[in-house]
C-alpha positions in Angstrom: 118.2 138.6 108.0 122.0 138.9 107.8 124.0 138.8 104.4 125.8 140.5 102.0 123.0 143.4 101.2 120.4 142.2 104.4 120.6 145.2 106.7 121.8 141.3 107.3 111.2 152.9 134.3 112.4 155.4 137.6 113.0 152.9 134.5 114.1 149.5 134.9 115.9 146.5 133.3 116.0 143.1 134.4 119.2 141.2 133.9 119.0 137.7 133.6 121.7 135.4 133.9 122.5 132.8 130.6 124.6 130.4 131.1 127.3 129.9 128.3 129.0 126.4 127.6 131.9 126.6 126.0 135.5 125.3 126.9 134.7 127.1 129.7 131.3 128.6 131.3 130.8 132.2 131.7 127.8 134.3 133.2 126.0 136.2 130.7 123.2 138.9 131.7 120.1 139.8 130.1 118.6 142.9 130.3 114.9 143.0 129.6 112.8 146.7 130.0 110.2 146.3 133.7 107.5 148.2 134.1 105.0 147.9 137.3 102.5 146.7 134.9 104.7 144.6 132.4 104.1 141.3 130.6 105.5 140.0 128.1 103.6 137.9 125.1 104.4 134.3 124.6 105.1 133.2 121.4 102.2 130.4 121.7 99.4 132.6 121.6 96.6 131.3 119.7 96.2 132.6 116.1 92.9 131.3 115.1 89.6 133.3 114.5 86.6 130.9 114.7 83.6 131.5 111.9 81.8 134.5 112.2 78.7 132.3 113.5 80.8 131.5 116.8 81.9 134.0 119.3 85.9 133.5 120.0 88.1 135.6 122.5 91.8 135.5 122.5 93.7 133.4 125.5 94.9 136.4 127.8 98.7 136.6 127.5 100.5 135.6 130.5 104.5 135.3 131.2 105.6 133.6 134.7 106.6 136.1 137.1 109.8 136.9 136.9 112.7 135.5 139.6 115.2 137.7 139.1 116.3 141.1 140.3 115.3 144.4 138.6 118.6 147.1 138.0 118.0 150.3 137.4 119.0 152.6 134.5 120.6 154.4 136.9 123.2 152.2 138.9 126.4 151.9 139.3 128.9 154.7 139.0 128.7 157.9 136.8 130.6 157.4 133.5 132.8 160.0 132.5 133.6 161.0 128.8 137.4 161.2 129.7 136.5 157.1 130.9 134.7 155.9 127.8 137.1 157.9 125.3 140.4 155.9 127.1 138.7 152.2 127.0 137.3 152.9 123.5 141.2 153.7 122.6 142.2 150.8 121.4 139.2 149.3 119.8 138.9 152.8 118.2 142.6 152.3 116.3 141.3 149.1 114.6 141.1 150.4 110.8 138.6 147.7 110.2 136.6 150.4 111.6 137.1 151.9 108.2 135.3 155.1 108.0 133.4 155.4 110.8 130.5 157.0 112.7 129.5 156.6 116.4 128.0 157.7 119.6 127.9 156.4 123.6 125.2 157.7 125.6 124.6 157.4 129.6 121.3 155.6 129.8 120.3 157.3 133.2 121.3 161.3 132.1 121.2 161.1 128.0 124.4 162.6 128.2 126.7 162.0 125.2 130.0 160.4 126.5 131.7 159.8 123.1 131.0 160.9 119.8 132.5 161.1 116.2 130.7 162.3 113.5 127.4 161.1 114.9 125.4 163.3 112.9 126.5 162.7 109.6 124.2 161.0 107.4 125.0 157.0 106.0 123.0 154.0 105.1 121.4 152.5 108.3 121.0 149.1 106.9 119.1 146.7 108.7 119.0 149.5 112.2 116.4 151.2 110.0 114.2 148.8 111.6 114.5 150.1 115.1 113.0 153.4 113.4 109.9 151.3 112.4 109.6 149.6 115.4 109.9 152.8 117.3 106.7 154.0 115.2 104.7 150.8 115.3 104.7 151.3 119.0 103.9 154.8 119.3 101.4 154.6 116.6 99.5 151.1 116.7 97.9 149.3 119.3 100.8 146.4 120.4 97.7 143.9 121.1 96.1 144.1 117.4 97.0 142.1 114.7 96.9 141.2 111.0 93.6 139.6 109.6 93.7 137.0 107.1 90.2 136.0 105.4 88.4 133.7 102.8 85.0 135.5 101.6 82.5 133.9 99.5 81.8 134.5 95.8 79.4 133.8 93.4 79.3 129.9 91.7 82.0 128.1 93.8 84.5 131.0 93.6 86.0 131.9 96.8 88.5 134.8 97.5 91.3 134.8 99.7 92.1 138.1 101.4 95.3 139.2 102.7 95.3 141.5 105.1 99.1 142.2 105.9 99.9 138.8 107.6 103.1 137.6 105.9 103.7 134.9 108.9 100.6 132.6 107.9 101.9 129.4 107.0 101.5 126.8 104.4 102.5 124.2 106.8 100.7 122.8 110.3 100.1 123.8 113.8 102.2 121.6 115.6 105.5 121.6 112.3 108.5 124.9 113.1 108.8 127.8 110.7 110.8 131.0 111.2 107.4 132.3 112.5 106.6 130.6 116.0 102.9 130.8 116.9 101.8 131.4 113.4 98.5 131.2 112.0 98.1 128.3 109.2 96.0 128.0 105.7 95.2 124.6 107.1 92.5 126.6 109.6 91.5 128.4 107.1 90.7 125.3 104.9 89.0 123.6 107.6 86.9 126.6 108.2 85.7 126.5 104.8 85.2 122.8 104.8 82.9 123.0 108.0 81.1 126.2 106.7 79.5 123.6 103.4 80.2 126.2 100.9 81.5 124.7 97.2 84.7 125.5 96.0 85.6 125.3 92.4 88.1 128.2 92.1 90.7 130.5 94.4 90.6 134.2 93.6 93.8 136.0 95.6 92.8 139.3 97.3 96.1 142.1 97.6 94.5 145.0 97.5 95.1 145.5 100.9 98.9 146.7 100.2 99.2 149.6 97.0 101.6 150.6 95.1 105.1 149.1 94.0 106.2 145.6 95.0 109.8 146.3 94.9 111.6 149.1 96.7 113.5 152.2 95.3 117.4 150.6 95.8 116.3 147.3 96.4 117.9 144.7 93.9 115.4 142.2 92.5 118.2 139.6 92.8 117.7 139.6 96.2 114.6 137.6 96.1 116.3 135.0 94.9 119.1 135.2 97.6 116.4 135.4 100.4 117.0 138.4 101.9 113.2 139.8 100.2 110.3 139.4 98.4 107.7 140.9 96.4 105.2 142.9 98.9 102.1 141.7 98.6 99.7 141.6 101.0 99.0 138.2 101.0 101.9 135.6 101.2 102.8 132.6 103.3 105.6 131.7 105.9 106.8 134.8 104.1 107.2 133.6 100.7 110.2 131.4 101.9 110.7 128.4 100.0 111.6 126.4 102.8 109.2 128.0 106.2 112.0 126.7 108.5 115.2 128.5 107.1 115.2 132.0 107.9 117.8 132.4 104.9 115.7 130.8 102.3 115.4 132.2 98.7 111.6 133.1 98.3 109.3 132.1 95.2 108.8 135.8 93.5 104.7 135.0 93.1 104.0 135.6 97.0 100.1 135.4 96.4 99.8 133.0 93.8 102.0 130.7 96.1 99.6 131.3 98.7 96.4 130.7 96.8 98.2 127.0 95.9 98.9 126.4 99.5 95.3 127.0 99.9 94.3 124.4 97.5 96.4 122.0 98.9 94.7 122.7 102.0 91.3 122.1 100.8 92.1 118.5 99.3 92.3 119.7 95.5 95.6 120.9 93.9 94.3 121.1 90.7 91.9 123.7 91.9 91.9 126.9 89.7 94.0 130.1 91.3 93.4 133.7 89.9 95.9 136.2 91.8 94.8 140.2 91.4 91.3 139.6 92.2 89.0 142.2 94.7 87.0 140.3 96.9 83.1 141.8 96.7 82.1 143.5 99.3 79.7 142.6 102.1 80.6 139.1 100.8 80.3 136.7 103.3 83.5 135.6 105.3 84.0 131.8 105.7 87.2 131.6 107.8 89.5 134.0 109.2 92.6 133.8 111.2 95.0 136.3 113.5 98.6 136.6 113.4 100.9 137.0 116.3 100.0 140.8 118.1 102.2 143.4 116.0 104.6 143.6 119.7 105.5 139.6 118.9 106.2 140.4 115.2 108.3 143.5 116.0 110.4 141.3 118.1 110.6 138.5 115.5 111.5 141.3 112.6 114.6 142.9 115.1 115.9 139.5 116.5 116.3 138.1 112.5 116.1 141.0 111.1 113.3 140.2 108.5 112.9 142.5 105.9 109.8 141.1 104.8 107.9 141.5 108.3 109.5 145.1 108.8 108.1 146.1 105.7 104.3 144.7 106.6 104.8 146.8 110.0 105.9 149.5 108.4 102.7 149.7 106.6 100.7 149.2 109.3 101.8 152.2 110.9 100.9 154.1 107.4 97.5 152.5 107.7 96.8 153.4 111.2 97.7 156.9 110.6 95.2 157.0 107.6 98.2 157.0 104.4 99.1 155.1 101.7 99.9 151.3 102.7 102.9 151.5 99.9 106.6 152.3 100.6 106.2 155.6 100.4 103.0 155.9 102.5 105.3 153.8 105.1 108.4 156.0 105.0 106.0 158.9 105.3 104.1 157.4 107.9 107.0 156.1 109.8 108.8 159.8 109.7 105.9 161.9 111.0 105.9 159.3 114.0 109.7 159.6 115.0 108.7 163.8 114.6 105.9 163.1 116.9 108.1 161.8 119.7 110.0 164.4 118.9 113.3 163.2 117.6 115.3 165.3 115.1 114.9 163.7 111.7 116.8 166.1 109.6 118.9 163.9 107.4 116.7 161.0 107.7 116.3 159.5 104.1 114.3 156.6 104.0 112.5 154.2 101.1 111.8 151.3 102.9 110.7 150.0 106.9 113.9 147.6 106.7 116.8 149.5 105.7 117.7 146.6 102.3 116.9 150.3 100.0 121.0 151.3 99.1 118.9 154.9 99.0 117.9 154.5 102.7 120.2 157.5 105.1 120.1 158.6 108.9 122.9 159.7 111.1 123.8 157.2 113.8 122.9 160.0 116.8 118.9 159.4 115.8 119.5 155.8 115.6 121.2 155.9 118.9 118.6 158.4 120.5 115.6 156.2 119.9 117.5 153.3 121.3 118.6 155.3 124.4 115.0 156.3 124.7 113.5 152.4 125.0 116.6 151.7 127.5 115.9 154.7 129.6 112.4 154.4 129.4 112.5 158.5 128.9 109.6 156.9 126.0 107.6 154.1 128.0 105.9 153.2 124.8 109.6 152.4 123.1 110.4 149.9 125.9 109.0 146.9 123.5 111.7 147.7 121.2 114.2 145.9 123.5 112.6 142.4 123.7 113.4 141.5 120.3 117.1 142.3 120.7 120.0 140.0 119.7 121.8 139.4 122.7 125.8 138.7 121.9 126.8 135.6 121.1 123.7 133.8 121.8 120.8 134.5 119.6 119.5 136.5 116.2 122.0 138.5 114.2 124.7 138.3 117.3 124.8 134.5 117.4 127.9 132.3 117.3 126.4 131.1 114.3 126.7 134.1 112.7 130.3 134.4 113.5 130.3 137.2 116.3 131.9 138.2 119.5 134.0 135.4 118.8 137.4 136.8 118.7 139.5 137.4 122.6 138.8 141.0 122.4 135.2 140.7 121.7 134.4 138.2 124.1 134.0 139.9 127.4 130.2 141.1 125.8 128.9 138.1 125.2 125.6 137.7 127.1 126.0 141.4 127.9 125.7 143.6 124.8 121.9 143.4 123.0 121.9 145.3 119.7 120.3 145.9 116.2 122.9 144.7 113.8 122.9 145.8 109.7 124.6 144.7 106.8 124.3 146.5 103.2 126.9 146.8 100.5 130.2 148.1 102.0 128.3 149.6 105.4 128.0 147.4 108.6 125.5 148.8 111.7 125.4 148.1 115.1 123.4 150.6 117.8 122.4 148.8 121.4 123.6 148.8 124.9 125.5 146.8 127.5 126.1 147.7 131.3 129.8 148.4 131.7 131.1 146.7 134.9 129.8 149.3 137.5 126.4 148.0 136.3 126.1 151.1 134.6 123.8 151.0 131.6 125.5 152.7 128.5 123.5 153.1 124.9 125.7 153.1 121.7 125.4 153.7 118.0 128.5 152.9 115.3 127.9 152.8 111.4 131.1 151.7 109.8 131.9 152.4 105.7 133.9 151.0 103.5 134.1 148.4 105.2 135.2 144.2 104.6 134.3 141.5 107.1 137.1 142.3 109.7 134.6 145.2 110.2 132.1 143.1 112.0 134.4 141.7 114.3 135.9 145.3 114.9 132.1 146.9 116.3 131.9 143.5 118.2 135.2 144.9 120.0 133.7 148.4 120.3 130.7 147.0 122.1 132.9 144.5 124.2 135.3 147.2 125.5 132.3 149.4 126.8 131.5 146.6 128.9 134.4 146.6 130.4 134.1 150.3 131.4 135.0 151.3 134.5 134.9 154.7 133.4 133.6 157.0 136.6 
């Protein structure tokens, strides 16, 4: 989510063409990672887990084959860093830049082309999430998901358990939240209504999640502005107030909100709801329900930038690797991943899986590294991270709605340039990639400080004048 404190292969990537109306139309091209084996999950996938009495598979995830042509990381003219430093010239002047940070990297050779500062620490913002979505995919299976369930207790008491899944919504099937393909309580009521069992009260299950619900450096006043909530791991349409409005303030009570949705569900408002409860165990389970796989959430976290979902993936990787599902058992978790892979993490500080903490620090050289690494496909397993890019002046963080690439200079990278965008305080983010005109694919990283809103139009010229680099 964007705002004032929101951190707002031989590989191969498939450009696909966009066509922009405006006052005039221009091409724009997509580029999408393409392995021999790759599909891509659609967003309708089915979310719902029949009673434990009846035997339910998943639909298989299919995308139509694709009719456009694969470009490789490699084409096009070499780049030279005499090339990228002379385009960058002027876009490099603009002291909306503030004080600034940066890197350009050759997709096909890793070599560094530009570079200022690149490994000097700053807050990431919201391109902290391309660190978490880098471990989610090394570390946890893209296919599994997040299990929501309602267990039975003793005299009419049942307990709902969250189990991560901060996308299960409050309203139906077939009615748009932020969260397309969704799970719904309304399954999980009718489950319980078809299973016989009485219901007299709701008891909410969290235990799931430990620890704090608030961040070190987050600022409670941003639940009210929308940009987070209260972690707890049981929620719905991620404690938004209004499921469709990705900038919606949330309600503060994540669970108990839940638990009244519930009720709701069932037919009976007025039923009783008891947040902080532990389900018994071996209790039986009445109705369960699956979110989206984690590699459909990771793209819905980067493309919006949703704090709230990083932050439940972010814990699933701490969970998968046996630590603490809390936001230090995340960080942790998250850190010994990027090790793993082995990028250099010296100077990484980091609090949170969404980058909102004013505590979170990394230099822009590991941010750019991991992206160069999903581009490149040096890192097969980091490829995913590129699906849920904004793409320039058409969707996410990088929309027209949001006021970028909308300036002459910026322009030219519209449809061209995907990125991971940040906003926190006086710091604005951007690390992605664009081809420059030689089809050439080059990775970049800039982290600006001190900055006031001409800064964001001043990266979107950064980005735009590396695609028009002709700079072999």
């Amino acid at each position: 989510m964007s705002g004032t404190r929101s951190s707002g292969r031989k590989a191969m990537i498939i450009v696909v063409s966009l066509l922009l109306v405006a006052a005039a139309a221009t091409v724009a091209v997509l580029f999408w990672p393409k392995t021999a084996n790759s599909t891509t999950t659609t967003p309708g996938v089915s979310s719902v887990v029949a009673p434990p009495t009846i035997s339910a598979v998943d639909p298989p995830v299919t995308v139509a084959a694709a009719r456009i042509k694969p470009l490789a990381v490699d084409a096009g003219k070499v780049p030279t860093a005499a090339g990228v430093t002379k385009i960058l010239g002027p876009a490099l002047a603009n002291r909306a830049l503030a004080q600034f940070t940066g890197i350009v990297i050759d997709a096909a050779t890793g070599k560094v082309l530009w570079s200022k500062s690149p490994n000097t620490v700053s807050q990431p913002a919201s391109t902290m999430k391309l660190l978490t979505g880098a471990a989610l995919l090394s570390k946890v299976d893209p296919a599994s998901r997040f299990t929501t369930r309602i267990v039975q207790g003793a005299d009419g008491t049942i307990y709902f358990v969250g189990g991560g899944d901060v996308t299960l919504s409050a309203r139906s099937a077939n009615v748009n939240t932020v969260y397309s393909g969704a799970p719904t309580v309304a399954d999980l009521a009718a489950q319980v209504v078809a299973s016989g069992a009485k219901v007299t009260r709701i008891v909410t299950d969290t235990s799931y999640w430990t620890g704090d619900d608030l961040a070190q450096g987050w600022d409670a006043g941003d639940v009210a502005g929308g940009f987070i909530t209260k972690m707890q791991a049981l929620m719905v349409d991620g404690d938004r107030k209004d499921p469709s409005d990705e900038n919606s303030s949330r309600t503060g009570t994540p669970a108990m909100t839940a638990g009244k949705a519930l009720a709701r569900a069932l037919g009976n408002p007025n039923l009783s709801v008891t947040t902080d409860g532990t389900a018994p165990k071996g209790a039986k389970v009445l109705a369960s329900v699956r979110s989206q796989p984690m590699s459909v959430l990771l793209a819905q976290a980067l493309l919006n930038s949703d704090n709230v979902l990083a932050e439940a993936l972010a814990r699933q990787v701490s969970i998968t690797l046996g630590g603490a599902p809390s936001f230090t058992g995340a960080a942790q978790a998250v850190t010994i991943a990027l090790q793993d892979l082995k990028f250099d993490t010296v100077g990484l500080t980091m609090v949170d899986g969404s980058g909102l903490s004013i505590i979170d620090r990394a230099p822009v050289a590991l941010m750019a590294g991991v992206m160069d690494a999903a581009v490149s496909g040096r890192i097969p397993a980091l490829r995913g991270l590129i699906t849920g890019l904004p793409v320039a002046g058409v969707s996410g963080t990088l929309s027209k709605a949001q006021n970028r690439f909308t300036s002459a200079a910026a322009k030219p990278g519209i449809g061209w340039v995907r990125a991971k965008t940040g906003k926190v305080q006086v710091t604005y983010a951007m690390v992605g990639y664009v081809p420059d005109v030689d089809g050439r694919l080059l990775v970049f990283g800039l982290n600006s400080n001190g900055v006031s809103n001409p800064g964001l139009n001043a990266q979107d010229v950064f980005a735009a004048a590396l695609r028009g680099c002709g700079c072999s």
